[in-house]
Structures are given as structure tokens and as C-alpha cells.
C-alpha positions in Angstrom: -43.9 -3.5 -10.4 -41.8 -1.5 -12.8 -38.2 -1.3 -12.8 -38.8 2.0 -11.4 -41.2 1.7 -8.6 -38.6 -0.9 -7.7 -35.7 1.3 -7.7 -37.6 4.2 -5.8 -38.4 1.3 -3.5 -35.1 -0.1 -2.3 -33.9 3.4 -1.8 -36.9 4.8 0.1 -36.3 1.8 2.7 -32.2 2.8 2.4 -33.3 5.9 3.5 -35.4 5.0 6.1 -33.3 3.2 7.6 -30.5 5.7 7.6 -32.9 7.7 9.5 -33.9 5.5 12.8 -32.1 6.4 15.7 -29.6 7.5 13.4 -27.9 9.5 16.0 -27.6 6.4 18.4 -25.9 5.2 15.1 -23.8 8.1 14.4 -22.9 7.9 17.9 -21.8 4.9 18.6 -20.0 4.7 15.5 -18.0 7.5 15.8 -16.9 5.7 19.4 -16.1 2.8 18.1 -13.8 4.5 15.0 -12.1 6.5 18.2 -11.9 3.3 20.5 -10.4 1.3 17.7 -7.8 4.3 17.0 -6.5 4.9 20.3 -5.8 0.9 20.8 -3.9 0.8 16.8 -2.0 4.0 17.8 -1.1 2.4 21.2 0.6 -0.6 20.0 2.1 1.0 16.7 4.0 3.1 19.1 4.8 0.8 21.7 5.9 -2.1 20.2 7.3 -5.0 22.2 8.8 -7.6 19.9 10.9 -6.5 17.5 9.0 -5.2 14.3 9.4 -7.0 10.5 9.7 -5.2 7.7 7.4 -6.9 4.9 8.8 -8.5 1.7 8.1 -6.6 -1.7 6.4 -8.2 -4.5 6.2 -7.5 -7.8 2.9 -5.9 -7.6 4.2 -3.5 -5.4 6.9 -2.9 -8.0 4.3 -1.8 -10.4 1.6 0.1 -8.7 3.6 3.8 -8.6 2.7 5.9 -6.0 -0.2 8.3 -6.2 -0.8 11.3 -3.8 -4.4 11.2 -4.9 -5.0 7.8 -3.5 -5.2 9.4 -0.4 -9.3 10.3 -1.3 -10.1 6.2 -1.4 -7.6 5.7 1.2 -9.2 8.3 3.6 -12.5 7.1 2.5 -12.7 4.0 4.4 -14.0 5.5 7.5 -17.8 6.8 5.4 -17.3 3.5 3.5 -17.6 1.2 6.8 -19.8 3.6 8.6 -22.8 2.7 6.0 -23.2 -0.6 7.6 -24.3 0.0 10.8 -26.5 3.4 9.2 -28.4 0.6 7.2 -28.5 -1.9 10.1 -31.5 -2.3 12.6 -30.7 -1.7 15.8 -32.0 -4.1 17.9 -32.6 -6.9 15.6 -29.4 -6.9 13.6 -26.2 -4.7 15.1 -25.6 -7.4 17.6 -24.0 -9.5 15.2 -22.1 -6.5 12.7 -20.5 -5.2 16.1 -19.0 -9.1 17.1 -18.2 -9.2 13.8 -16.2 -5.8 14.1 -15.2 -7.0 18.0 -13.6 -10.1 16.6 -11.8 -8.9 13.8 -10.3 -6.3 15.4 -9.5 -8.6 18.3 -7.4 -10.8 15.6 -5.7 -7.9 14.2 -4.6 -5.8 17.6 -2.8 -9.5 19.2 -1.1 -10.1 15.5 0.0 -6.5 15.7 1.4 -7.3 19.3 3.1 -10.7 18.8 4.1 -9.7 15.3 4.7 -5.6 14.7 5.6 -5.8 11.1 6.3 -2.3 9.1 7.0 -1.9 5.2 10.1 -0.9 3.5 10.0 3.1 3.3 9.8 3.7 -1.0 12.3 6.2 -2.6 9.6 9.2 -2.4 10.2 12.5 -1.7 7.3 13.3 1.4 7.9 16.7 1.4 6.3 17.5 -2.0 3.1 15.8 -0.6 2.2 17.2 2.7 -1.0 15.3 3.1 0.5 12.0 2.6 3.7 13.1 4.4 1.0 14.1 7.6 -0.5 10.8 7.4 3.0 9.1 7.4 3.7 10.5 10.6 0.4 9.3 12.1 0.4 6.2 10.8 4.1 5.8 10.0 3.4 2.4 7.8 3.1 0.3 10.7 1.2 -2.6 12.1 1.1 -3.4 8.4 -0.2 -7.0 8.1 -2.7 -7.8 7.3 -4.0 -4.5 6.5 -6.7 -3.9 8.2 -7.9 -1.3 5.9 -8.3 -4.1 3.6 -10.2 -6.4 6.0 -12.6 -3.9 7.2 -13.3 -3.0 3.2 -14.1 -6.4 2.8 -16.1 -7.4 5.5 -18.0 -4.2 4.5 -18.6 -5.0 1.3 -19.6 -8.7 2.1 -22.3 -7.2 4.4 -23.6 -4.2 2.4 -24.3 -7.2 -0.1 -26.6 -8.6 2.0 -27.8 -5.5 3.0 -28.6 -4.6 -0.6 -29.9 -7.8 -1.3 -32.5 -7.9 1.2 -33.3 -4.1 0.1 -33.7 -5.5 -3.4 -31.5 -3.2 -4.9 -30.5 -3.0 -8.4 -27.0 -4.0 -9.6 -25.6 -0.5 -10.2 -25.3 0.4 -6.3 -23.8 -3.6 -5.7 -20.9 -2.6 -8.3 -20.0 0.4 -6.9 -20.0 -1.4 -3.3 -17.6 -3.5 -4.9 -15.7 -0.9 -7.2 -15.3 1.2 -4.4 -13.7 -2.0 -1.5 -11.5 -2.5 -4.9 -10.6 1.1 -4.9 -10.0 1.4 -0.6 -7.6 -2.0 -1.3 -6.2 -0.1 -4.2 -5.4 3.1 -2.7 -3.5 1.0 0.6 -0.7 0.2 -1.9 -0.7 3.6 -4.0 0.2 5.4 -1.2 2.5 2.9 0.1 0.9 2.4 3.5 1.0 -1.7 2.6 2.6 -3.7 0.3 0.4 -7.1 -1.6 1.3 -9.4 1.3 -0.8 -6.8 3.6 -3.6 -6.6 1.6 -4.2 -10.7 0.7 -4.2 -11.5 4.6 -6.3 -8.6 5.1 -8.7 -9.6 2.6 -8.8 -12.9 3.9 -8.8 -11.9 7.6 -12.0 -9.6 6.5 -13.5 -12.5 4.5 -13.1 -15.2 7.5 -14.8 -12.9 9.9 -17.6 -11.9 7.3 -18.2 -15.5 6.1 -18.9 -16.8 9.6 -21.2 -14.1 10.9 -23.3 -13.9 7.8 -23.4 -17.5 6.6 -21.6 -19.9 9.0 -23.2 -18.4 12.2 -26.8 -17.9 11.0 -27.0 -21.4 9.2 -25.8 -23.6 12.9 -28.5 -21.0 14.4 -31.2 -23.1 11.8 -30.0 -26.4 11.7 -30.3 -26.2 16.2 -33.7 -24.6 15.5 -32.8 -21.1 17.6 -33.9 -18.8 14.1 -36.6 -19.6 11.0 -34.9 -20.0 8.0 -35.5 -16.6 5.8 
């Protein structure tokens, strides 16, 4: 097979699966994205212990700000949604959505034991609106970790496989990675999170994807409940 039938190949079965019950996918995603935001708002605003403002490092020092970070930033939420468009439903959501259940379920009781916030930086909002409007959603709360960061990275663990098993080439594998890089990126341009946010983020995101795609699976063979594959 040519390096073109192989391409056209791993993208025709991208696209098919974009397309089954795609809008039982779109569905439920867009729930879950509005489930997960009502419970993030809820405790930013109602915060029981009293809230810690971050440390600054010296990455943070020297990563300026950049009102056109908000394009990555905002990103995140087509980014992660190209998971479950590629996933099967039956045979293998079940785990993505524990995944997702469990990561989020370590974030929301951090954020309620420990409310943390980041120093506000010496920039003038009102020349951004856009970035002042998502200020006062988001007001840089419930900063660490970030789970901006964590969900990039558990997406970008799993579109791996994903792209693996499609056979892709390497071009669409870099930009699954260039782009996480860029959504981790953009947290800090637009001073949403400082460096400490986004390492416990990453490795909260990495935890959760490492035991759900190798961890899980591989106790699953060795107690002979799946076929190795």
C-alpha cells in the first residue's frame, strides 16, 4: 500500500467515525461541557476555606501576556470534544467518560478543600475586552492544577492512541501535540495560571490517562477479562 492509499485510509475511518451517532456524540458532549461548568462555577464562587493565591515563578516572569492567546485558550473545548467524536460508542466511551468522571472528581474536591487563585498581573483589562469578559467569568480561580492543562493532556494521550490504531501518519500526531503545547501555553499567556498550575495539571491529566489507557487495560489481560490486541 502506498503512502497514499494509507493516508486516504486513516482519514476515511476518522471520518467515519465522526459520523456514527455522531449526534448521540454531540449530545452528550455538549452536556457534559455544561455539567462540568455549572459544578467549576459553583465552587469558584462559593468558596468555603479560605482561597491561596499561587506563588510566581520565573516562567511566569517571562511569558508576557498575549490577548491573542485567548484563540488556543478558548480552543480547548473543540480540542477535547474530538475524543469522544472518534471513540466508539459502545465499545470504547465507557472508559474515556470514567476517565473524564475521575479527573474531574480529583479536581472539583482539590478546588473545595484548597480554593487557590493567582496573583492579578499589572495589566490594563480594559484595553482587552475579550480577556477582560473572560476574567469576570472565570476570575483566575480554582487555579491548581489547571485543569485546562489536564484535560489537554489526557486528550492528547488518548488521541495518540486513537491515531495510532487509525494508522495515521505523523503530521496529524504533531499537531495533537503542538496544539496540547499551545492550550498549556495559552493558560499562562493570558494569565489565567501561573507554572505551578500547569505542572500539577499536567500531571493530574497524565495520572488519569496513564491508568485508563495502560494500567487499567493491562490488569484487565493479566486476570484474562480482555485478549491482548
Amino acid at each position: 500500500m502506498t503512502e497514499l492509499e494509507q493516508t486516504g485510509d486513516w482519514w476515511s475511518q476518522a471520518v467515519s467515525r465522526f459520523k456514527s451517532q455522531w449526534v448521540i456524540k454531540s449530545l452528550g458532549t455538549t452536556g457534559g461541557i455544561a455539567g462540568f461548568m455549572w459544578v467549576y462555577f459553583w465552587l469558584l464562587r462559593h468558596p468555603i476555606f479560605p482561597v491561596t493565591v499561587m506563588p510566581l515563578t520565573w516562567v511566569d516572569h517571562a511569558i508576557r501576556f498575549q490577548s491573542w492567546s485567548l484563540i488556543p485558550y478558548a480552543s480547548l473545548w473543540i480540542y477535547i470534544s474530538l475524543v469522544p467524536g472518534l471513540l466508539q460508542l459502545r465499545r470504547e466511551m465507557a472508559p474515556y467518560l470514567s476517565a473524564v468522571a475521575l479527573l474531574s472528581l480529583i479536581g472539583f474536591t482539590i478546588f473545595w478543600f484548597w480554593p487557590t487563585a493567582v496573583p492579578p498581573p499589572d495589566v490594563d483589562w480594559a484595553r482587552y475586552p475579550s480577556i477582560e469578559f473572560l476574567k469576570t467569568m472565570d476570575a483566575s480561580g480554582n487555579a491548581c492544577p489547571s485543569l485546562h492543562v489536564a484535560f489537554s493532556v489526557l486528550t492528547a494521550l488518548w488521541l495518540q492512541r486513537i491515531l495510532k490504531q487509525l494508522r495515521a501518519p505523523w503530521p496529524p500526531k504533531l499537531l495533537n501535540v503542538c496544539w496540547c503545547c499551545l492550550i498549556a501555553w495559552s493558560t499562562l499567556a493570558t494569565k489565567q495560571h501561573v507554572m505551578v498550575d500547569v505542572e500539577t495539571g499536567a500531571i493530574l491529566g497524565w495520572l488519569v490517562a496513564a491508568l485508563y489507557l495502560y494500567v487499567l487495560p493491562r490488569l484487565r489481560i493479566s486476570q484474562g477479562v480482555i485478549e491482548p490486541g
